[in-house]
matplotlib code that plots the C-alpha trace (Angstrom):
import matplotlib.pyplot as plt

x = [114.0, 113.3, 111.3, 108.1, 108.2, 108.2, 104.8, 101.5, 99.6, 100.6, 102.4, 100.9, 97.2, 94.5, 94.4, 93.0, 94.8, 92.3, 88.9, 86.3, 82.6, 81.1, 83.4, 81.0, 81.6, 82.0, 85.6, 86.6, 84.1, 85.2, 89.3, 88.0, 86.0, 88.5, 91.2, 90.2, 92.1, 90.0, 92.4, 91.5, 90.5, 88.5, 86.6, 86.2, 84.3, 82.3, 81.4, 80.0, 78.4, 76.4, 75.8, 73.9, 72.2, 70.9, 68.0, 66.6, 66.3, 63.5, 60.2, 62.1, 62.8, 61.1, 63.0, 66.0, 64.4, 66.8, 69.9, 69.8, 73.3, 76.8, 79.5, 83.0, 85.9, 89.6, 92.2, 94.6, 95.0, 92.6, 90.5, 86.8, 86.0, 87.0, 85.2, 81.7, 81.8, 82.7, 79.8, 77.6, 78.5, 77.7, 74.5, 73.2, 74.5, 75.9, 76.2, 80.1, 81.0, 84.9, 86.0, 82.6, 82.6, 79.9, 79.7, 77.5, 79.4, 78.6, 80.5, 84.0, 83.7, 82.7, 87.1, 87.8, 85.4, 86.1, 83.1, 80.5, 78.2, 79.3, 78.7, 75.0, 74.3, 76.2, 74.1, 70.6, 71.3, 72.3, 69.2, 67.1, 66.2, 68.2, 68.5, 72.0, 72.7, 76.6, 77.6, 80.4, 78.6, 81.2, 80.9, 76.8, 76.6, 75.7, 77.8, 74.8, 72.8, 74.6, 72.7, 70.2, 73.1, 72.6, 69.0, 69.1, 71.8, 69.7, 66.9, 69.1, 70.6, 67.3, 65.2, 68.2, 67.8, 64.0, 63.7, 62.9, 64.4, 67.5, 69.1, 65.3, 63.7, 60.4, 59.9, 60.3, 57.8, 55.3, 56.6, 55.9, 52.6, 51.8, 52.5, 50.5, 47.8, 48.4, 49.1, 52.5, 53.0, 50.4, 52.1, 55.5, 53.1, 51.5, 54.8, 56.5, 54.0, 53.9, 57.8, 59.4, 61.2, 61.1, 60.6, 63.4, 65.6, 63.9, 63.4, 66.5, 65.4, 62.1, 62.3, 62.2, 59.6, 56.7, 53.9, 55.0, 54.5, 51.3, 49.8, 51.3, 49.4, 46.4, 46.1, 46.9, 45.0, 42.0, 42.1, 42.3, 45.5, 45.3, 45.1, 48.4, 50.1, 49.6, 50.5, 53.8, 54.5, 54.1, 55.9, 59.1, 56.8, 54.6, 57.6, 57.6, 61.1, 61.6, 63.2, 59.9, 58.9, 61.6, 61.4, 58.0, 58.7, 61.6, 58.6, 56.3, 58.9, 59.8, 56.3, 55.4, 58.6, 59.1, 62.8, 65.4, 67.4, 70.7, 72.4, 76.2, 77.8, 81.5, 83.4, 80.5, 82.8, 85.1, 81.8, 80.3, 83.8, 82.7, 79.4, 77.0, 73.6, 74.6, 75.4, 72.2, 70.4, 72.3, 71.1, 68.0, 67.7, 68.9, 66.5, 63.5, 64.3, 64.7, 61.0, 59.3, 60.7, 60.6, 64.2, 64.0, 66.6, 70.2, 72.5, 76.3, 78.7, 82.4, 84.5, 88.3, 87.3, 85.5, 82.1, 83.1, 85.8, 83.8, 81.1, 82.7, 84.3, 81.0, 79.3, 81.8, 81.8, 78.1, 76.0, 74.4, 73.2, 74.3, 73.8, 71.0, 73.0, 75.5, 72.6, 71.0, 74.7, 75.1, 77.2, 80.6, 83.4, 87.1, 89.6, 93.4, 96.0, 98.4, 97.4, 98.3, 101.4, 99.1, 96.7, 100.1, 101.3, 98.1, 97.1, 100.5, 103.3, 102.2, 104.8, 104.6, 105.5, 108.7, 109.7, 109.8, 112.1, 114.6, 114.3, 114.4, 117.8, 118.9, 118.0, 119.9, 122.8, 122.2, 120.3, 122.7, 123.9, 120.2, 119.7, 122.4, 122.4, 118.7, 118.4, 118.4, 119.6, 116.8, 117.3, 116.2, 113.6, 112.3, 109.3, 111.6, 112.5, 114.2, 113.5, 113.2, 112.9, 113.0, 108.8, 108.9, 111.8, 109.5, 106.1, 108.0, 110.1, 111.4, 110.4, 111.6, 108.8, 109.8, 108.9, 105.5, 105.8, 107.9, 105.4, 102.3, 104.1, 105.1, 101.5, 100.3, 102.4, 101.1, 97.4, 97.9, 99.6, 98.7, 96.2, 97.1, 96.2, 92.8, 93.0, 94.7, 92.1, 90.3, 90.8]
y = [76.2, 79.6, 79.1, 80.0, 77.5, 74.7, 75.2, 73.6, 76.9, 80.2, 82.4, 85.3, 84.7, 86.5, 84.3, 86.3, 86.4, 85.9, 84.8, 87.4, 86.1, 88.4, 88.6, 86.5, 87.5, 85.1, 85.4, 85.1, 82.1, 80.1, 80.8, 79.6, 76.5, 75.0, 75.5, 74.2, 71.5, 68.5, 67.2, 63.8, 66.0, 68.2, 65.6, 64.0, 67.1, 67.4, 63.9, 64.6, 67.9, 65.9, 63.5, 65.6, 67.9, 65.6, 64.9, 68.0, 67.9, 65.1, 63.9, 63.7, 67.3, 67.8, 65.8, 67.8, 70.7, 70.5, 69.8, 72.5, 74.4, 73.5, 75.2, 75.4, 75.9, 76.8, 79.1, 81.4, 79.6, 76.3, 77.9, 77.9, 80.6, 79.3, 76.1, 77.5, 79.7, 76.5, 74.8, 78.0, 77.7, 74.2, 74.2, 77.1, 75.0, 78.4, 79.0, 80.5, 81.8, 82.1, 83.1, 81.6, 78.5, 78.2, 75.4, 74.6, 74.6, 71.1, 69.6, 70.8, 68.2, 65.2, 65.4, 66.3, 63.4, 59.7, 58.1, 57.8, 57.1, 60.4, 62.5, 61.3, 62.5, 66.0, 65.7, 64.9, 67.9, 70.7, 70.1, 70.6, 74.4, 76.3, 79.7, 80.5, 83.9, 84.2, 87.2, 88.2, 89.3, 91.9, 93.6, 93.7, 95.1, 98.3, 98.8, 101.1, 97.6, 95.5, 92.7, 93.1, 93.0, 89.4, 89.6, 92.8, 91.2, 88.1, 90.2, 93.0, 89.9, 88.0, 91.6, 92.0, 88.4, 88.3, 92.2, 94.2, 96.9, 96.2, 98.7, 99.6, 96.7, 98.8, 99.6, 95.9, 95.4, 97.2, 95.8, 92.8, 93.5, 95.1, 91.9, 89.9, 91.7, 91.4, 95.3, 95.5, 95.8, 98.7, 100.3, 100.7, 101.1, 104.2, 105.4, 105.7, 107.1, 110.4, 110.2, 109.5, 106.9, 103.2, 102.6, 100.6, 103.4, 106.2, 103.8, 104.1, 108.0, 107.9, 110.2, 113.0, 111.1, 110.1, 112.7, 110.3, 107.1, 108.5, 108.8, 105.9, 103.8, 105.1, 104.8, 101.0, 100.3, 102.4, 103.9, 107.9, 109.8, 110.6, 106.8, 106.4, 109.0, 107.9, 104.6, 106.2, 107.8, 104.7, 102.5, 102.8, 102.5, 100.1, 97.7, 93.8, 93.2, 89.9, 86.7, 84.7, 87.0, 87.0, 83.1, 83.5, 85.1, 83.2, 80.4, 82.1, 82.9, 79.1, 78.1, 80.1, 79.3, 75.8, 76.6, 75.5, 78.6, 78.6, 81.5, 80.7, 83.5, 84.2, 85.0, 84.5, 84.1, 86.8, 88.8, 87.8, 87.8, 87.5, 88.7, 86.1, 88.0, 87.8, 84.2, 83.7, 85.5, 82.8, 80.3, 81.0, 82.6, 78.8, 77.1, 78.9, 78.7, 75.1, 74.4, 77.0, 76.2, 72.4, 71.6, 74.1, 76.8, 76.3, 78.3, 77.5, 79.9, 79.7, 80.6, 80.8, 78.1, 75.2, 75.6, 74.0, 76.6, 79.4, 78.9, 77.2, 80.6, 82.3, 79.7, 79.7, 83.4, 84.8, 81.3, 80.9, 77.6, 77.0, 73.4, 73.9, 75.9, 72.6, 70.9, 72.7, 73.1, 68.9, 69.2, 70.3, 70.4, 71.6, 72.8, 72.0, 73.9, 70.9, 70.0, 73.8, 72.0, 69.6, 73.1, 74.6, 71.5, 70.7, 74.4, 76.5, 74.1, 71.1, 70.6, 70.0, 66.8, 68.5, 69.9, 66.6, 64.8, 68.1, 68.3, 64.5, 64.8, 67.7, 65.8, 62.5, 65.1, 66.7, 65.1, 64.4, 68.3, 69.2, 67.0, 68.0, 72.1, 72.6, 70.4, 71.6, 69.9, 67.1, 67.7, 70.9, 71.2, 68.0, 69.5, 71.2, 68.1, 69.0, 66.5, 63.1, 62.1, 62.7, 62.8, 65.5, 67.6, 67.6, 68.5, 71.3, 72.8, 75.6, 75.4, 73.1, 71.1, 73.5, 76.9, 76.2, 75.4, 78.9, 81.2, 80.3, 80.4, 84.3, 84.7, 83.7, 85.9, 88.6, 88.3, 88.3, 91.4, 94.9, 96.7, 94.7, 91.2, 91.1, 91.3, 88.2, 86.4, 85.4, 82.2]
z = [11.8, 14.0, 17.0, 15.8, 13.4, 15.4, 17.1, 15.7, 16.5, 15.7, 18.7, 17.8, 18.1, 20.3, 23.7, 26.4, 30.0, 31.6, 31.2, 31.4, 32.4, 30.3, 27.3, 25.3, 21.5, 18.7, 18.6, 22.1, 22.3, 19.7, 20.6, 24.0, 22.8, 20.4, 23.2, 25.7, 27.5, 29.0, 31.3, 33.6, 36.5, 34.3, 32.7, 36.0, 37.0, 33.9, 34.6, 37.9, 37.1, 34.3, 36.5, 38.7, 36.3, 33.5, 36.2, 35.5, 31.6, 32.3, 34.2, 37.5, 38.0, 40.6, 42.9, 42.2, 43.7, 47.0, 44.9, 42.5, 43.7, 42.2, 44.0, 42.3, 44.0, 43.3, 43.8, 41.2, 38.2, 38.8, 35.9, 37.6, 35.7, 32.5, 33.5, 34.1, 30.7, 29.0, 30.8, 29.8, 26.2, 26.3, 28.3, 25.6, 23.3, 21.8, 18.1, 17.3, 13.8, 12.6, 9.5, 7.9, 9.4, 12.0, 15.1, 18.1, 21.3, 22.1, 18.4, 20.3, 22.7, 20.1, 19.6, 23.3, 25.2, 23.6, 25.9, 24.0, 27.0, 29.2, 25.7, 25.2, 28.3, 27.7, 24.4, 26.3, 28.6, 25.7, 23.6, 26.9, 26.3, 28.4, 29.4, 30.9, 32.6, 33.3, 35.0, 37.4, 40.3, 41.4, 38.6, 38.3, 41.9, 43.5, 46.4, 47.9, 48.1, 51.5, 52.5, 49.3, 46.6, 45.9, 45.4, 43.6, 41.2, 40.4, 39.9, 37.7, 35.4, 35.1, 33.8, 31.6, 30.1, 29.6, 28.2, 31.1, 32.8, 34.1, 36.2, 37.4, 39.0, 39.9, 35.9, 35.2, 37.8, 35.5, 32.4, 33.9, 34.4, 31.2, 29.8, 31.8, 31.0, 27.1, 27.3, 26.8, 23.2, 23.3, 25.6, 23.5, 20.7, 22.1, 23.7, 20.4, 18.9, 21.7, 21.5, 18.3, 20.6, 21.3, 25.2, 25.4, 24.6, 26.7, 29.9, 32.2, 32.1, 33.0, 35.7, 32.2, 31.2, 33.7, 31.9, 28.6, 30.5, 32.2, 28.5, 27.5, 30.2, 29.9, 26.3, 27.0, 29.6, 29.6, 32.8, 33.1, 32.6, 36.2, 37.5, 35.5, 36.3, 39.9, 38.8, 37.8, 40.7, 43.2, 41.5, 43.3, 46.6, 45.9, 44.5, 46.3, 46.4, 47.8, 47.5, 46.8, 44.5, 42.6, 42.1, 41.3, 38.5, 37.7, 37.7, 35.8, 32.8, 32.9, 32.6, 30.0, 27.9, 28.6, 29.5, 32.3, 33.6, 34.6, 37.0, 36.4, 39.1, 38.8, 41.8, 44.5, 47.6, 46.9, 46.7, 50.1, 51.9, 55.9, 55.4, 56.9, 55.7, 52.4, 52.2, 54.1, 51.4, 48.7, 51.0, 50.7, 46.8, 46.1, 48.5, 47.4, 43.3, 43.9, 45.8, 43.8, 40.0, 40.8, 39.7, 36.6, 38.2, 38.7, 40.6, 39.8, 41.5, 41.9, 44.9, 45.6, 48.7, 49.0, 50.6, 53.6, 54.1, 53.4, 55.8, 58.5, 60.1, 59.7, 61.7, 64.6, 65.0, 64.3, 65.4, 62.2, 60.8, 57.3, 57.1, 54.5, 52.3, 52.8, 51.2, 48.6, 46.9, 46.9, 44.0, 44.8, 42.3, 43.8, 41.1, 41.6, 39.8, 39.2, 35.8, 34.2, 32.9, 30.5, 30.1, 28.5, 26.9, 24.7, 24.3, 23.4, 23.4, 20.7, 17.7, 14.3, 12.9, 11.4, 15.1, 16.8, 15.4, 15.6, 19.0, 19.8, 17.7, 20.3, 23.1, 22.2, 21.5, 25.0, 26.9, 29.7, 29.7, 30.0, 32.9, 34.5, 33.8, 34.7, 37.7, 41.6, 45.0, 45.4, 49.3, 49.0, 46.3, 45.6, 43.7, 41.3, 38.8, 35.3, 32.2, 32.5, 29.1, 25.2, 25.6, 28.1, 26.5, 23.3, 25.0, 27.4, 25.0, 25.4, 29.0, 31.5, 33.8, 36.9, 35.2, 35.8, 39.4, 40.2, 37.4, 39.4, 43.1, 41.2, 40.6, 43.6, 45.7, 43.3, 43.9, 48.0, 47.5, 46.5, 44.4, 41.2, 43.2, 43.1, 38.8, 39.0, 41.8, 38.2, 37.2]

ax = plt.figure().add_subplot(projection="3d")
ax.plot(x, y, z, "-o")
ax.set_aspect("equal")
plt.show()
C-alpha cells in the first residue's frame, strides 16, 4: 500500500490555497461546500450569527435596524474569508452542479450540523429571499476615491448586482430613472435599434456615444433631442452621491423585490488601515442602511482585528467617537487559528477503512520509537507535543501534531514580511 492509497480522498484534486471572495464558479463552490470542516468553534459561530440574523427573515425586522453589522475577525489562517463565502453560499442558498449531480448549498450542512433545532433556523433563514453581494473590497476599489472608496464601492457592487452601470455610478443614476419611469426598456429598445448594439454592451463607452444616447432618450421619453442631449451632458454634474441616497435606493430595490440584501465585504480592515474618515463613512453606510431599510440590509465584513482593536487607536489619536459603530456591529464573531489541525484532519488527512488498521499495526510496532524520535525538550517547547496515541498517529499521518504549529508560525512570519506577505493576509 503506496501512500496515496491510504487517503479517503484523492491527493490530487483541485483545492484552492486560498480562498478567493469572488471565485464563485460551480466547481470551486461545490469543492468548497462539500469540504468544509465544521469544527466546535465554527459551529459555535454559525450558531450565534443565526442567532442574530434569523430576526430579520420575519415581522420583527424592524427592530434589528441598529443591529444589522457582523464584524468577523481573525488573523492568517483563522479562515474568515472562507467563513463568510460559506455563509454567502448558504444565505443565497446557491444552486452548485458537479459532474451532473446538482445541490443547494444549504443540503451540505443537513451531514455537517446534527441539531436539528440550530438547522431549522439555518433553514428558516436560507428560504428568506436573499440577495448576497460578496466582494473583496480591495480589489473593487479605485485608489483615486480616498475617503469616498467605501461608498463608491457599495455603490459600484450594488449597480453591478441589480443591472446597472457599474463602474459609472452617474449612468446608473439615469438607468435608474428610466426605470422608474417605466422607460427603460424603450430606451435599450430604441438604442439598439440606432446602434446595432445592446446598451449594455456599448455603456462603459459612452463618452463615443452621447449623440446615440441623446436620440435614444428622446425617442423614450418624448422630450426633444436637445433636452436629452443636455440631459447627457449633466449627468456627471448633476449626480447625488451620497450615503443616504445610496440606502434609498438600496430601499427602493428591496421594496419592490421583496428581498433582504446582504453586503458580505472581504478584508474591510486591511482596506481602512488608520484611516479614521473611512471607517466613519462604514459607520455610518451601516447606520443609515439599518434605519432606512428597517432591518432588510446586512453588512458582514471581516478584518484581521477584532473591532475593538481596530478602532481603539483611531479614537485615542484623532478624538473621534466610534461608539456607534461599536453598536451597529453587535454581532462579533473572532476566528482562532487553533483548530487548523482538525481543518486538515477531516478535510485531507481521513483514511480508508483498509489504511487504519495498517497503520495502527505500525504504531503498536513503533510506537515507543515514534514517541521518542519526534519528541522535543518539554522545558523548552512545551507546545511542541509529538503523538500521544494510536488515534492521533492515524488521524496525523504522515504528519506529526507539531507540523502544524511550526507551518503556520512559517506563514505567519511570511505575511509580516515583504511584498509576497500581503497574498497570504487572506484567510
Amino acid at each position: 500500500m503506496n501512500i496515496e492509497q491510504i487517503f479517503e480522498k484523492r491527493l490530487d484534486r483541485n483545492i484552492n490555497g486560498v480562498v478567493k471572495a469572488e471565485q464563485t464558479d460551480d466547481a470551486s463552490a461545490w469543492i468548497e461546500l462539500d469540504e468544509y470542516v465544521i469544527t466546535r468553534e465554527l459551529e459555535g459561530h454559525l450558531r450565534h450569527f443565526f442567532e442574530s440574523y434569523v430576526p430579520a427573515t420575519g415581522p420583527d425586522r424592524i427592530r434589528m435596524e441598529n443591529k444589522i453589522g457582523v464584524w468577523v475577525s481573525g488573523f492568517f489562517g483563522s479562515g474568515k474569508s472562507h467563513f463568510i463565502k460559506i455563509l454567502s453560499y448558504l444565505l443565497s442558498n446557491r444552486k452548485v452542479s458537479h459532474n451532473g449531480t446538482e445541490r443547494h448549498a444549504y443540503s451540505f450542512f443537513e451531514d455537517k450540523i446534527k441539531d436539528a433545532l440550530f438547522l431549522a433556523d439555518i433553514n428558516k433563514a436560507v428560504h428568506h429571499p436573499t440577495e448576497v453581494i460578496l466582494f473583496n473590497i480591495d480589489s473593487r476599489a479605485n485608489v483615486d476615491d480616498k475617503e469616498d472608496a467605501i461608498l463608491k464601492v457599495f455603490l459600484k457592487v450594488f449597480n453591478e448586482r441589480v443591472g446597472y452601470c457599474a463602474d459609472f455610478p452617474h449612468i446608473a443614476h439615469l438607468e435608474r430613472e428610466l426605470a422608474k419611469r417605466g422607460q427603460y426598456d424603450a430606451f435599450k429598445t430604441a438604442f439598439a435599434t440606432i446602434t446595432d448594439s445592446s446598451w449594455e454592451k456599448e455603456r462603459d463607452s459612452y463618452y463615443f456615444i452621447s449623440d446615440e444616447m441623446a436620440e435614444a432618450l428622446s425617442q423614450a421619453t418624448g422630450q426633444s433631442v436637445d433636452a436629452s442631449r443636455q440631459w447627457v451632458e449633466q449627468l456627471d454634474k448633476n449626480f447625488p452621491l451620497d450615503i443616504n441616497n445610496f440606502c434609498q435606493w438600496v430601499k427602493e430595490w428591496l421594496d419592490e423585490n421583496g428581498k433582504n440584501i446582504l453586503f458580505m465585504v472581504d478584508e474591510v480592515g486591511q482596506f481602512i488601515g488608520k484611516n479614521t474618515q473611512m471607517m466613519l463613512k462604514l459607520q455610518t453606510i451601516t447606520e443609515n442602511l439599518g434605519v432606512i431599510c428597517g432591518g432588510r440590509a446586512w453588512v458582514i465584513v471581516t478584518s484581521q482585528a477584532d473591532i475593538n482593536a481596530a478602532i481603539g487607536g483611531m479614537s485615542s489619536r484623532d478624538g473621534q467617537d466610534f461608539s456607534k459603530i461599536q453598536g451597529r456591529f453587535s454581532t462579533r464573531l473572532q476566528l482562532s487559528s487553533s483548530n487548523t489541525s482538525e481543518v486538515i484532519q477531516k478535510r485531507l488527512l481521513v483514511k480508508t477503512d483498509a489504511a487504519k488498521p495498517a497503520l495502527a499495526k505500525v504504531w503498536q510496532e513503533k510506537g515507543d520509537i515514534l514517541r521518542n524520535q519526534l519528541a522535543f525538550d518539554p522545558t523548552t517547547t512545551a507546545s511542541l507535543r509529538p503523538y500521544t496515541s494510536e488515534e492521533e498517529f492515524i488521524d496525523n499521518y504522515p504528519f506529526v501534531p507539531w507540523h502544524y504549529q511550526i507551518l503556520q508560525k512559517v506563514f505567519e512570519s511570511i505575511r509580516t514580511k515583504g511584498a509576497a506577505g500581503k497574498q497570504l493576509a487572506m484567510g
